[in-house]
N, CA and C atoms as a LAMMPS dump frame, in Angstrom:
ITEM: TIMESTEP
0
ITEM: NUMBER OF ATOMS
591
ITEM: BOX BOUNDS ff ff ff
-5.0000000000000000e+02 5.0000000000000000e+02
-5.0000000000000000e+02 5.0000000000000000e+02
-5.0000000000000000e+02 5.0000000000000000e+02
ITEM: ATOMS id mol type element x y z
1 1 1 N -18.113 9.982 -44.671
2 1 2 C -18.794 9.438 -43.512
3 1 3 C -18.642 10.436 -42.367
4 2 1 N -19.737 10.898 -41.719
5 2 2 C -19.811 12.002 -40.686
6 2 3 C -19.522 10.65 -39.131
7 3 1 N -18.339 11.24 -38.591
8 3 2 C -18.218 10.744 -37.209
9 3 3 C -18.917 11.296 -35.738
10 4 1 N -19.6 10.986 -35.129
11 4 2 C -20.152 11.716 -34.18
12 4 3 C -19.273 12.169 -33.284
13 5 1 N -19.246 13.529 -32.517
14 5 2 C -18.203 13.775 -31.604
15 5 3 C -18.277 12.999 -30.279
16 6 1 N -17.298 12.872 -29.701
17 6 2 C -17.28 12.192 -28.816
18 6 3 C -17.199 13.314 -27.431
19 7 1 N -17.999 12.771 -26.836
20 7 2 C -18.475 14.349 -25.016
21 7 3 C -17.18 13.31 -24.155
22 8 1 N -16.067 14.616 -24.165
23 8 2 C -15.144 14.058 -22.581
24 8 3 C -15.625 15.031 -21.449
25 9 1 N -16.233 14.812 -20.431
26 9 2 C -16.373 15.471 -19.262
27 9 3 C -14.883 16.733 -18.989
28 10 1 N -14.828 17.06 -18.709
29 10 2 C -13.951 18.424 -18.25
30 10 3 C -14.051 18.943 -16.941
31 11 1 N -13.033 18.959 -15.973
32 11 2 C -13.256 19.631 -14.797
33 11 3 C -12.7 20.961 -15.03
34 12 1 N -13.061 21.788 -13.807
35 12 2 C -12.554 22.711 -14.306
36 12 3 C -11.246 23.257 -14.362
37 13 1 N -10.501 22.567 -13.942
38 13 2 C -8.992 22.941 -13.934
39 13 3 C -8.189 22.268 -15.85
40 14 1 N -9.725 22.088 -16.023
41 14 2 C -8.876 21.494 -18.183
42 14 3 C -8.845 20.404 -18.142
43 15 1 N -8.324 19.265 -16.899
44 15 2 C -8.313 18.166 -17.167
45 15 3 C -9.543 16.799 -17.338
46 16 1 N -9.403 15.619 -18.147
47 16 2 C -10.267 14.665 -18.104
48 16 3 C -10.616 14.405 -16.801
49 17 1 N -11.666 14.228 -16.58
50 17 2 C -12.164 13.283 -15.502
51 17 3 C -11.051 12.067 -15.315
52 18 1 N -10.733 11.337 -14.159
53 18 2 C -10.727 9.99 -14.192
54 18 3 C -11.118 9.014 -14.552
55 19 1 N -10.532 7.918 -14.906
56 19 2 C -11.167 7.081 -15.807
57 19 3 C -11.694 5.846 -14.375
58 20 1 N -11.558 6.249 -13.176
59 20 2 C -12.504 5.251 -12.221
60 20 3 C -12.091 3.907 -12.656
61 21 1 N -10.974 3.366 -12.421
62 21 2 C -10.34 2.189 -12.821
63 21 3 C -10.533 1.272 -11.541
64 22 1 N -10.753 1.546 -10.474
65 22 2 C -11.13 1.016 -9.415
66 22 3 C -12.17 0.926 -8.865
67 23 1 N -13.572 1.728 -9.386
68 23 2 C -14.79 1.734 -8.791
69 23 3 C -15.198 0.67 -8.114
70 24 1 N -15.417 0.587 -6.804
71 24 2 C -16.121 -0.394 -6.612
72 24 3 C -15.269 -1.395 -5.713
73 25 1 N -14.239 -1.064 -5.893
74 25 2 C -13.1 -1.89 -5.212
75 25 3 C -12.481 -1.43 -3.555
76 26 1 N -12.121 -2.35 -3.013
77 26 2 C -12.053 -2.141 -0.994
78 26 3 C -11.195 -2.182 -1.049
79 27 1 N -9.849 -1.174 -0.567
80 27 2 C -8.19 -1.194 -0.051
81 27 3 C -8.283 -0.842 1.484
82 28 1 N -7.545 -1.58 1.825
83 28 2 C -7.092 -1.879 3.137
84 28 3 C -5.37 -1.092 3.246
85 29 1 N -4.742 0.317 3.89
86 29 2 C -4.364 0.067 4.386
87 29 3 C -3.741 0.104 5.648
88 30 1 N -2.981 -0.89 6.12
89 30 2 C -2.263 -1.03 7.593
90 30 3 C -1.252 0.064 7.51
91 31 1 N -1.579 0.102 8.605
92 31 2 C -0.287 1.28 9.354
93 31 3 C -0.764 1.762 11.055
94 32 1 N 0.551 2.095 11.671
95 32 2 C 0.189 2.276 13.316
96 32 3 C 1.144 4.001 12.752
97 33 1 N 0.968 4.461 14.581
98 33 2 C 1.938 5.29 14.924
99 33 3 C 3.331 5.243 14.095
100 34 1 N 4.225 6.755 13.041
101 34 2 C 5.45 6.522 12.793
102 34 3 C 5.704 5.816 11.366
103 35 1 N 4.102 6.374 10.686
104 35 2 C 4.024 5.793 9.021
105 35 3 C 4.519 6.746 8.77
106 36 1 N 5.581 6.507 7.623
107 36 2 C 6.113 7.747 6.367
108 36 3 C 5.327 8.318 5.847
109 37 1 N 4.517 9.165 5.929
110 37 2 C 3.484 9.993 5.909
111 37 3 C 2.976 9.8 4.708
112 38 1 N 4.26 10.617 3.603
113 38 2 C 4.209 10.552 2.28
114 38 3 C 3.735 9.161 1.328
115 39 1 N 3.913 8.139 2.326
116 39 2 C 3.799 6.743 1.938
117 39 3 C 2.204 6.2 2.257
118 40 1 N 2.084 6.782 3.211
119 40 2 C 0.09 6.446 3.455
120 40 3 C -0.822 7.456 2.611
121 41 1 N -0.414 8.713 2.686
122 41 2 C -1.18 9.582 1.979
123 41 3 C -1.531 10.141 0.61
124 42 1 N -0.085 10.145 0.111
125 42 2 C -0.675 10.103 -1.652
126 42 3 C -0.818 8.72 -2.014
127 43 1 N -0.228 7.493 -1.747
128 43 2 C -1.492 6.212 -2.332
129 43 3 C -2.534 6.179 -1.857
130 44 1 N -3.089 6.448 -0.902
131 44 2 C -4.647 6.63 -0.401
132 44 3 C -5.181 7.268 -1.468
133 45 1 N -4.414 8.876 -1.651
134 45 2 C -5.438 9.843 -2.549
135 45 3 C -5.305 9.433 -3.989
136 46 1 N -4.392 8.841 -4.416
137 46 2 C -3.985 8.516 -5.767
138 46 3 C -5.246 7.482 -5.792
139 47 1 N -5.159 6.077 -4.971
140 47 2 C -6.164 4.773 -5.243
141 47 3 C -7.623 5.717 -5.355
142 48 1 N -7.835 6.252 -4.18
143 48 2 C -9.096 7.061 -4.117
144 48 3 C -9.82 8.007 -5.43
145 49 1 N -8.73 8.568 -5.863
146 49 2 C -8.904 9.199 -7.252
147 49 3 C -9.595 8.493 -8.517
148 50 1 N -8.932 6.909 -7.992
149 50 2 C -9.419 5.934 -8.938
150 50 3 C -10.578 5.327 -8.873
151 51 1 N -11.535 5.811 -7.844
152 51 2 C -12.41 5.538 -7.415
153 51 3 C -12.393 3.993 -6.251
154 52 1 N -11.402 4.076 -5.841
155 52 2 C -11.409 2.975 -4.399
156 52 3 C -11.669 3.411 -3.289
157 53 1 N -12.489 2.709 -2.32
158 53 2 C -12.95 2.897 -1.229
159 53 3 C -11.709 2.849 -0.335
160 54 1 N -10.8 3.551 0.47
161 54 2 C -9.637 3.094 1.11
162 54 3 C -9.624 3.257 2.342
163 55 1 N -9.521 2.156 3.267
164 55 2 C -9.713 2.179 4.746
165 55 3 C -8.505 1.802 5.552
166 56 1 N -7.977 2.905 6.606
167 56 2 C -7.032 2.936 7.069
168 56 3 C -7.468 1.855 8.516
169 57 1 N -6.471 0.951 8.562
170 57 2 C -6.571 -0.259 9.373
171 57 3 C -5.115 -0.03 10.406
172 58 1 N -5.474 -0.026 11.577
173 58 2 C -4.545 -0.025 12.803
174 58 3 C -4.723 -0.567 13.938
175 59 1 N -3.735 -1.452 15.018
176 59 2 C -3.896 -1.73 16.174
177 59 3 C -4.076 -0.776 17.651
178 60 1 N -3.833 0.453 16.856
179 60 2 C -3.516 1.54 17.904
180 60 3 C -4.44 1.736 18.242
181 61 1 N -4.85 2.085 19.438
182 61 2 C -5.877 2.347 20.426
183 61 3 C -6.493 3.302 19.966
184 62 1 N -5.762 4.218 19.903
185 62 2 C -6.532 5.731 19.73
186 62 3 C -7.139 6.12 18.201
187 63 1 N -7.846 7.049 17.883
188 63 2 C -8.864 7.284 16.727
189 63 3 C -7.993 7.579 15.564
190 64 1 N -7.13 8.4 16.004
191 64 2 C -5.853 8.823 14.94
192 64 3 C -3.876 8.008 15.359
193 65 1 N -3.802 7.824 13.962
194 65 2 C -2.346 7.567 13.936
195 65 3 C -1.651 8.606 13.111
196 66 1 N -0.392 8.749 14.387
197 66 2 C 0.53 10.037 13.803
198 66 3 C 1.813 9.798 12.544
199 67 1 N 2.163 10.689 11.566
200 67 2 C 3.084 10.019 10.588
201 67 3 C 4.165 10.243 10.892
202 68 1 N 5.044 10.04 10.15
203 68 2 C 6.506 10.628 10.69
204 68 3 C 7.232 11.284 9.037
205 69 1 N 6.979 12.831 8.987
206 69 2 C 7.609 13.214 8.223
207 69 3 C 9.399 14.098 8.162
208 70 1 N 9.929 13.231 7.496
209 70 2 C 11.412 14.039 7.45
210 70 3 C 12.109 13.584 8.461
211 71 1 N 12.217 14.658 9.58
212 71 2 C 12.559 14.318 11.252
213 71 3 C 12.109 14.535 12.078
214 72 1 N 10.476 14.707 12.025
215 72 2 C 10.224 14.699 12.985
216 72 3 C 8.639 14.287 12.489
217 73 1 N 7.874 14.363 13.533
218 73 2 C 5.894 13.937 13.281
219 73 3 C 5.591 14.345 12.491
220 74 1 N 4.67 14.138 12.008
221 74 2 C 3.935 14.884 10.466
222 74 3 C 2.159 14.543 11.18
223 75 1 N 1.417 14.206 10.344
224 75 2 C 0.294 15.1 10.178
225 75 3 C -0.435 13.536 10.835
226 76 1 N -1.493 13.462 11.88
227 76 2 C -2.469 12.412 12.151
228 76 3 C -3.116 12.269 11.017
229 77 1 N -3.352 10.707 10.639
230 77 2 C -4.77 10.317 10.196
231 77 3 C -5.658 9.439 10.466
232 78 1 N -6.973 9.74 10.321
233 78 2 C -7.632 8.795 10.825
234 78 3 C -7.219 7.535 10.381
235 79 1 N -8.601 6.924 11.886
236 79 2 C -8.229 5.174 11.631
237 79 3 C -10.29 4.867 11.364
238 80 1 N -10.144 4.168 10.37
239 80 2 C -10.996 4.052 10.023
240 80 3 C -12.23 2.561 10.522
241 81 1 N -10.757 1.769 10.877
242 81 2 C -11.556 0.532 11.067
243 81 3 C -10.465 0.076 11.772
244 82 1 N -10.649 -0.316 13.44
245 82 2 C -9.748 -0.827 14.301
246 82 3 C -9.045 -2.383 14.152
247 83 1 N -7.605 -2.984 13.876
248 83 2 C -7.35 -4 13.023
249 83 3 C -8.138 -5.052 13.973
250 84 1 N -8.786 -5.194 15.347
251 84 2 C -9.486 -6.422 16.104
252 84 3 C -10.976 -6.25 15.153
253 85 1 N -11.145 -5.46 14.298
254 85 2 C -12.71 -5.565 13.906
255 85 3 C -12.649 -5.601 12.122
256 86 1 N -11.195 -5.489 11.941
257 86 2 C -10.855 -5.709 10.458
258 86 3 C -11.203 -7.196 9.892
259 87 1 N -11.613 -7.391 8.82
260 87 2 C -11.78 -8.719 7.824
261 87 3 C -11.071 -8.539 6.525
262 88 1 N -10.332 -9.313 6.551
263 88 2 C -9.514 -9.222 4.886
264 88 3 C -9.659 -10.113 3.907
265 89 1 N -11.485 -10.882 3.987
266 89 2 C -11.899 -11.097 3.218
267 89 3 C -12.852 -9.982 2.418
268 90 1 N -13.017 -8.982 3.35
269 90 2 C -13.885 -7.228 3.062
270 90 3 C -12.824 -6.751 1.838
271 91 1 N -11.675 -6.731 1.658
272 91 2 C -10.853 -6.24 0.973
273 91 3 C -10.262 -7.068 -0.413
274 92 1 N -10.072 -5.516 -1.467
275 92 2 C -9.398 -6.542 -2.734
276 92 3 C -7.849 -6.43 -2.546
277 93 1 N -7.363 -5.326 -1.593
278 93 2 C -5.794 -5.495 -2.099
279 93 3 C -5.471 -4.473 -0.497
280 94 1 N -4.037 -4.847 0.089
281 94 2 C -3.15 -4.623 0.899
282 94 3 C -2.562 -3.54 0.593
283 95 1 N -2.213 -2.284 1.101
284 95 2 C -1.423 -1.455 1.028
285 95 3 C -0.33 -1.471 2.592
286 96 1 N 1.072 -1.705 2.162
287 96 2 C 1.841 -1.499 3.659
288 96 3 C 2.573 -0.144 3.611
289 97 1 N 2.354 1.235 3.947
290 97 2 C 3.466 2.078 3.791
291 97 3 C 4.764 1.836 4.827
292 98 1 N 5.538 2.604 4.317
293 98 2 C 6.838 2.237 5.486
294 98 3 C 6.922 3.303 6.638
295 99 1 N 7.84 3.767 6.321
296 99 2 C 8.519 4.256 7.583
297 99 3 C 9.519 3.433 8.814
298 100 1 N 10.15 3.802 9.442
299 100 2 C 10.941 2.85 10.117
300 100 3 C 10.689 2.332 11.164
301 101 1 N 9.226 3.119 12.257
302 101 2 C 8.544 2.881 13.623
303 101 3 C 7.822 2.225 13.325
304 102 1 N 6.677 1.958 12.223
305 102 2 C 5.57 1.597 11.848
306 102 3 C 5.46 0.358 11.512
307 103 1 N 6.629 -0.479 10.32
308 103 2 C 6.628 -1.645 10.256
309 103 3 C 7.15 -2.472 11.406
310 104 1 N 8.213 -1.402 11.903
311 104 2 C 8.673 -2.321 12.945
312 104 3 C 7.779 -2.795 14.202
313 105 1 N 7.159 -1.719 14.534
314 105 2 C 5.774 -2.765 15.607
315 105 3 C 4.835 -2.953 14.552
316 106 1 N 4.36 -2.951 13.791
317 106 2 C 3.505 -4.35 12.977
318 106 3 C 4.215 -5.692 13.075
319 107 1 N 4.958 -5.816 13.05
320 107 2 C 5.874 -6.748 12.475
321 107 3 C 6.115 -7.612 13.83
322 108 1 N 5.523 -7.178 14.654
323 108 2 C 5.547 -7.671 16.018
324 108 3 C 4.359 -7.982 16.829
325 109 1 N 3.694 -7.588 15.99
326 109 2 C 1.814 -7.704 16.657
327 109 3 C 2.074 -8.65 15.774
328 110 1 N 1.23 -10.124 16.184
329 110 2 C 0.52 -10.943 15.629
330 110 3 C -0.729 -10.993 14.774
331 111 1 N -1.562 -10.202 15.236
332 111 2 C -3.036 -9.997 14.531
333 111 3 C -3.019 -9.413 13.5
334 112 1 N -1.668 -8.033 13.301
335 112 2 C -1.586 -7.267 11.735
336 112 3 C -0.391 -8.286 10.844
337 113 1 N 0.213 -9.241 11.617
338 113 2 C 1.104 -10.394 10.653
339 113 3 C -0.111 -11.257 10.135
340 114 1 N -1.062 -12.002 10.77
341 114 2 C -2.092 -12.472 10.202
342 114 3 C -2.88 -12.319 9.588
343 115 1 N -3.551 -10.855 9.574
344 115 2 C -4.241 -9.967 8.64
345 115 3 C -3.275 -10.251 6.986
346 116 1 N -2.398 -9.808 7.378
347 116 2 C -1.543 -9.5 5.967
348 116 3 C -1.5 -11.066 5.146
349 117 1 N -1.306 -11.767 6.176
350 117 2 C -1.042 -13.582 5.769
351 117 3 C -2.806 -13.673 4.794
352 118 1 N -3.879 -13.426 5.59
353 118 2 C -4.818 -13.899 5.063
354 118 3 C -5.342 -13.166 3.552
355 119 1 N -4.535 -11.975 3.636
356 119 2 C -4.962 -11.144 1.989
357 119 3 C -4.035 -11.809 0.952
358 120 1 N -2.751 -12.035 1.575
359 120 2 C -2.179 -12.537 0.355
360 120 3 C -2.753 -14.333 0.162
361 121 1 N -2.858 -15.115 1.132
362 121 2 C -3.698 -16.053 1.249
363 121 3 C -4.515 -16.192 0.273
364 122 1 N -5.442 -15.363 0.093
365 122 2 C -6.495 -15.514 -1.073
366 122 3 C -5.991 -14.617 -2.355
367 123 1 N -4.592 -14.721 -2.555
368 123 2 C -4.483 -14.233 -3.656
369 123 3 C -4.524 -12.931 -4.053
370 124 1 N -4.737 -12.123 -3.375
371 124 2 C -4.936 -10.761 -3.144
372 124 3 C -3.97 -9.786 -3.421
373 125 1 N -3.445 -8.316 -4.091
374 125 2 C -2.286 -7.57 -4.087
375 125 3 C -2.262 -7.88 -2.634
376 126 1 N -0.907 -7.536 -2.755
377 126 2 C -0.324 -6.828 -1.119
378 126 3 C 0.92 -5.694 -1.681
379 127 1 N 0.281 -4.435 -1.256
380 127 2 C 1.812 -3.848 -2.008
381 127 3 C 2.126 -3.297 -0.778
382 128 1 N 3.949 -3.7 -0.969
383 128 2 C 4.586 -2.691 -0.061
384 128 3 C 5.977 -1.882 -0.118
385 129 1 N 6.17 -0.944 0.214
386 129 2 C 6.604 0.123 -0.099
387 129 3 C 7.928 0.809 0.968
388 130 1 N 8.816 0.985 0.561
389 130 2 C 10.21 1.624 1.643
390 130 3 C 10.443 0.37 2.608
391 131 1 N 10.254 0.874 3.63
392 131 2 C 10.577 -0.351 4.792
393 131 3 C 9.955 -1.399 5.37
394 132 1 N 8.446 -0.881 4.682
395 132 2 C 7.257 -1.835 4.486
396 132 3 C 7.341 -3.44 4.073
397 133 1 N 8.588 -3.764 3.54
398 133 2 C 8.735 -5.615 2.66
399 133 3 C 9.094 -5.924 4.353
400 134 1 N 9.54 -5.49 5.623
401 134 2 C 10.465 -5.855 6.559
402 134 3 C 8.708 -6.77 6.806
403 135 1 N 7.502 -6.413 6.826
404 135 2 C 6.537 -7.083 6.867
405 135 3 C 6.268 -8.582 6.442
406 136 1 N 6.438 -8.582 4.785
407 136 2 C 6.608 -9.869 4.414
408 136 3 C 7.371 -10.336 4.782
409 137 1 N 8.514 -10.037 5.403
410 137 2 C 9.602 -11.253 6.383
411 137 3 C 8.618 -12.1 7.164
412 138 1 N 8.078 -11.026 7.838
413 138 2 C 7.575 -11.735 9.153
414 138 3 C 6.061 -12.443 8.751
415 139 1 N 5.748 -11.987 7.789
416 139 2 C 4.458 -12.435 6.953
417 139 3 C 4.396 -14.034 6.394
418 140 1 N 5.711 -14.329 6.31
419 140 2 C 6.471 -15.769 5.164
420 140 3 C 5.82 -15.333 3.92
421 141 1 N 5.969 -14.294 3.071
422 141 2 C 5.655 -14.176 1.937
423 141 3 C 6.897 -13.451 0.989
424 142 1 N 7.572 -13.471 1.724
425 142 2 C 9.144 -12.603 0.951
426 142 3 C 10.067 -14.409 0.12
427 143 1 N 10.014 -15.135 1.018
428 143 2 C 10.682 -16.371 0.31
429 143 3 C 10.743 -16.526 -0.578
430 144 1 N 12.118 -16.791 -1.644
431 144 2 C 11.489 -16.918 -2.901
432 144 3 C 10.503 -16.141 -4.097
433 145 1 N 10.128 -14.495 -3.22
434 145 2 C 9.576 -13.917 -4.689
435 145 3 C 11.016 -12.593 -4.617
436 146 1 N 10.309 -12.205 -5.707
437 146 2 C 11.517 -11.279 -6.621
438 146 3 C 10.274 -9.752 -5.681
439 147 1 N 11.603 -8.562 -5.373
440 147 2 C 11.141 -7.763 -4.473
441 147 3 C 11.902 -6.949 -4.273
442 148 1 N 11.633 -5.277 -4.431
443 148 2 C 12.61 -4.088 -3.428
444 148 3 C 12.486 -3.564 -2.415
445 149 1 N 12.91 -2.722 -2.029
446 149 2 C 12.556 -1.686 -0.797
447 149 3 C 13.68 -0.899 -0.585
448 150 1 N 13.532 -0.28 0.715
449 150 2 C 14.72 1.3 1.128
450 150 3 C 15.39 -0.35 1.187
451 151 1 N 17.238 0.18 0.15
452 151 2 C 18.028 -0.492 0.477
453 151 3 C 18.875 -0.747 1.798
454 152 1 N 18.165 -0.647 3.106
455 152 2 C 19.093 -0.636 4.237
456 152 3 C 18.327 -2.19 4.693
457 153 1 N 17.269 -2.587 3.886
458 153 2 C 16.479 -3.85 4.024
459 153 3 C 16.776 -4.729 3.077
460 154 1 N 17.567 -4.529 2.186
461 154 2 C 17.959 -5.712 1.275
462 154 3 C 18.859 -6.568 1.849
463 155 1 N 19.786 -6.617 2.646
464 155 2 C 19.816 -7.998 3.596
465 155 3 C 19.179 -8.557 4.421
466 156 1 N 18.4 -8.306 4.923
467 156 2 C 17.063 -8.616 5.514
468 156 3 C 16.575 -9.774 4.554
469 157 1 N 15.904 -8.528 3.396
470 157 2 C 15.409 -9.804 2.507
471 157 3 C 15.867 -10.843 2.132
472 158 1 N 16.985 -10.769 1.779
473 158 2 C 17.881 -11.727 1.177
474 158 3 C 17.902 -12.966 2.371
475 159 1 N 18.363 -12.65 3.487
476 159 2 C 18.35 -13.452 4.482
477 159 3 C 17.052 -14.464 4.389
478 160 1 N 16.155 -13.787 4.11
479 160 2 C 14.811 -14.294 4.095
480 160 3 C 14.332 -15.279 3.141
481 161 1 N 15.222 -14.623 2.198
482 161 2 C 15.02 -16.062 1.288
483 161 3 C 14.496 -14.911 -0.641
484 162 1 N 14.141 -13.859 0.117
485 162 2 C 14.055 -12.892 -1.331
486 162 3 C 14.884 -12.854 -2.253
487 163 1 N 14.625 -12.317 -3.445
488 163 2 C 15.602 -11.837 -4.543
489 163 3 C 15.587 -10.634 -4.839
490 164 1 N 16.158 -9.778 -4.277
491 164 2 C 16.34 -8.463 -4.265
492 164 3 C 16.644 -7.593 -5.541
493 165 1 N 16.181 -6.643 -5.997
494 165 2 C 15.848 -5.415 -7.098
495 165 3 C 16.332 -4.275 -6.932
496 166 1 N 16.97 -3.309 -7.476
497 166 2 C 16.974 -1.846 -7.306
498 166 3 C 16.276 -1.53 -8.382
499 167 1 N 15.134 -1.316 -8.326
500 167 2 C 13.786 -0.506 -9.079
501 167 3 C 12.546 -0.582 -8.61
502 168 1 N 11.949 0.967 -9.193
503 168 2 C 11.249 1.812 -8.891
504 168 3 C 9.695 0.574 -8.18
505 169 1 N 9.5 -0.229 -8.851
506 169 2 C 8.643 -1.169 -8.802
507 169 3 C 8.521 -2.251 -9.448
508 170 1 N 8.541 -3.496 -8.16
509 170 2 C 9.009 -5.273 -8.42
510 170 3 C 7.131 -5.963 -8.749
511 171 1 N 6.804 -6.466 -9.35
512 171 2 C 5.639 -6.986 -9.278
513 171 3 C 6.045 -8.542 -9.645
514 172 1 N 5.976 -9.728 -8.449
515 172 2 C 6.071 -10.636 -8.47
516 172 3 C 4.968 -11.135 -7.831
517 173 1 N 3.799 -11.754 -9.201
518 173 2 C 2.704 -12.321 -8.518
519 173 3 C 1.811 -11.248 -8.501
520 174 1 N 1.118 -11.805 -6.717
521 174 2 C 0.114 -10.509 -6.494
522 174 3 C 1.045 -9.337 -5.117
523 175 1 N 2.543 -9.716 -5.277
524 175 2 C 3.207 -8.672 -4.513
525 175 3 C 4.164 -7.492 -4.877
526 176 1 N 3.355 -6.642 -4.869
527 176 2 C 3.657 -5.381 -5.082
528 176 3 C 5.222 -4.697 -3.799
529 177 1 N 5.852 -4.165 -4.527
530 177 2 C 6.94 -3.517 -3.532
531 177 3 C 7.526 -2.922 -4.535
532 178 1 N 8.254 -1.682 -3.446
533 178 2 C 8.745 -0.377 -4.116
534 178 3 C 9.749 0.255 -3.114
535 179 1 N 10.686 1.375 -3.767
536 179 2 C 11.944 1.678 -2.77
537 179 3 C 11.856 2.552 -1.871
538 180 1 N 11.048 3.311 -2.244
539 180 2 C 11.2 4.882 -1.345
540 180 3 C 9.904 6 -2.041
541 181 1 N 9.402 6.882 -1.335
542 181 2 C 8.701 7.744 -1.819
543 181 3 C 8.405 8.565 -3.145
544 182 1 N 9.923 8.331 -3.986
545 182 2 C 9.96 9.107 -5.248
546 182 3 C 9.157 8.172 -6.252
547 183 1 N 8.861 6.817 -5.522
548 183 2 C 8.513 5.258 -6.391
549 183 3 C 6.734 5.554 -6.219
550 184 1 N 6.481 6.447 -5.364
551 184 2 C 4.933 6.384 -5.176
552 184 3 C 3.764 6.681 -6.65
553 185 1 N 4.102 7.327 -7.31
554 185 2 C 2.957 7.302 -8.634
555 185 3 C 3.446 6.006 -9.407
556 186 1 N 4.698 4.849 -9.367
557 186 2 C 4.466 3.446 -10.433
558 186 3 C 3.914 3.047 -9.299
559 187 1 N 4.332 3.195 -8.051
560 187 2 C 3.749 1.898 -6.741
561 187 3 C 2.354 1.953 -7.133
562 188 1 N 1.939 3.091 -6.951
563 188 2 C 0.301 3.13 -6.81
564 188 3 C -0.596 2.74 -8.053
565 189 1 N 0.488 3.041 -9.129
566 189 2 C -0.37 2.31 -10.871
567 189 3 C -0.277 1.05 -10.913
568 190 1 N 0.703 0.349 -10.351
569 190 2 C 0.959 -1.116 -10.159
570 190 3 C -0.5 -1.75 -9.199
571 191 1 N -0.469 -0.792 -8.299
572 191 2 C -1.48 -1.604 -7.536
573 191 3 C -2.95 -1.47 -8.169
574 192 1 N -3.27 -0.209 -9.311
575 192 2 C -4.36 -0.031 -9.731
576 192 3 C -4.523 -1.127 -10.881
577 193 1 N -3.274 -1.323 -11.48
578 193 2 C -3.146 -2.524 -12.63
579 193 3 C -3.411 -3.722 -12.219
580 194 1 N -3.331 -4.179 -11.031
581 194 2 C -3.525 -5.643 -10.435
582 194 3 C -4.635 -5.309 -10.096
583 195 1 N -5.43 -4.72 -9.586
584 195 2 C -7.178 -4.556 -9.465
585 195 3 C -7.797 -4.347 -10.614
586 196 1 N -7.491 -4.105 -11.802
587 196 2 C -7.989 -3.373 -12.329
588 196 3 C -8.13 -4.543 -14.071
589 197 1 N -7.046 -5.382 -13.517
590 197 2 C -6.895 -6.371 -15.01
591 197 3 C -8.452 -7.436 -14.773
């Protein structure tokens, strides 16, 4: 029996194309001034790779928000959609990166605690990442699910009512969380696996 060959696309660097596991799909994520850089930018490009539309959502006034790499600023990125004109019924899934400036004034604005309330609300991922769960505190969505992050927040959680993890990535439900930057390629497959089932 003659099998027909099968055509894989090829870029030119040798590798397959992407398999576009997300086409078609809206990520949202939040972040202000003082995001862990590393934490907004390769899940953006990673989801994006997968073919997701990914829109950076902020309260900050200005067009760009600055990151915070290492010890000191790192690199602006745009803001794509200002969080007073955001809808998180527009979106399939939440991305929170951390950093230690960033959650902490989210976590204090009302309008990006409500945003976050209404994605997981409808069932929606919400993944979050390093210091990013300090969100679901203030979100009421940490209670009671199973969850990690940078361990200087695991009493936090706990306080909160969480069940705290040391690994790479917790998937309880539709909430995604992870420890630190080295966790960013399972964080970001986790979140492509919950869009993608």
């Amino acid at each position: 029996m003659r099998v027909a060959a099968r055509w894989v696309p090829i870029l030119t660097n040798g590798s397959a194309l992407m398999a576009q596991r997300l086409k078609g799909r809206q990520i949202a994520i939040l972040a202000t001034h003082g995001f862990e850089q590393s934490e907004l930018i390769e899940p953006k490009r990673l989801l994006e790779a997968e073919g997701a539309r990914v829109s950076v959502i902020s309260p900050a006034k200005e067009a760009t928000i600055k990151g915070w790499k290492e010890k000191d600023w790192g690199e602006a990125v745009a803001v794509d959609i200002p969080l007073s004109e955001a809808d998180a019924a527009g979106f399939d899934a939440l991305v929170l990166p951390g950093g230690v400036i960033n959650p902490d004034t989210l976590r204090t604005d009302q309008a990006a605690v409500d945003f976050i309330r209404d994605v997981a609300a409808a069932g929606k991922p919400v993944a979050a990442i390093c210091h990013g769960p300090w969100l679901l505190i203030n979100s009421d969505l940490a209670n009671g699910r199973e969850v990690t992050s940078w361990p200087s927040l695991q009493q936090d959680l706990l306080n909160a009512g969480a069940r705290w993890q040391d690994a790479e990535v917790v998937v309880d439900g539709n909430l995604i969380t992870s420890r630190k930057p080295d966790d960013i390629p399972a964080f970001s497959e986790a979140v492509v696996r919950a869009l993608a089932a």
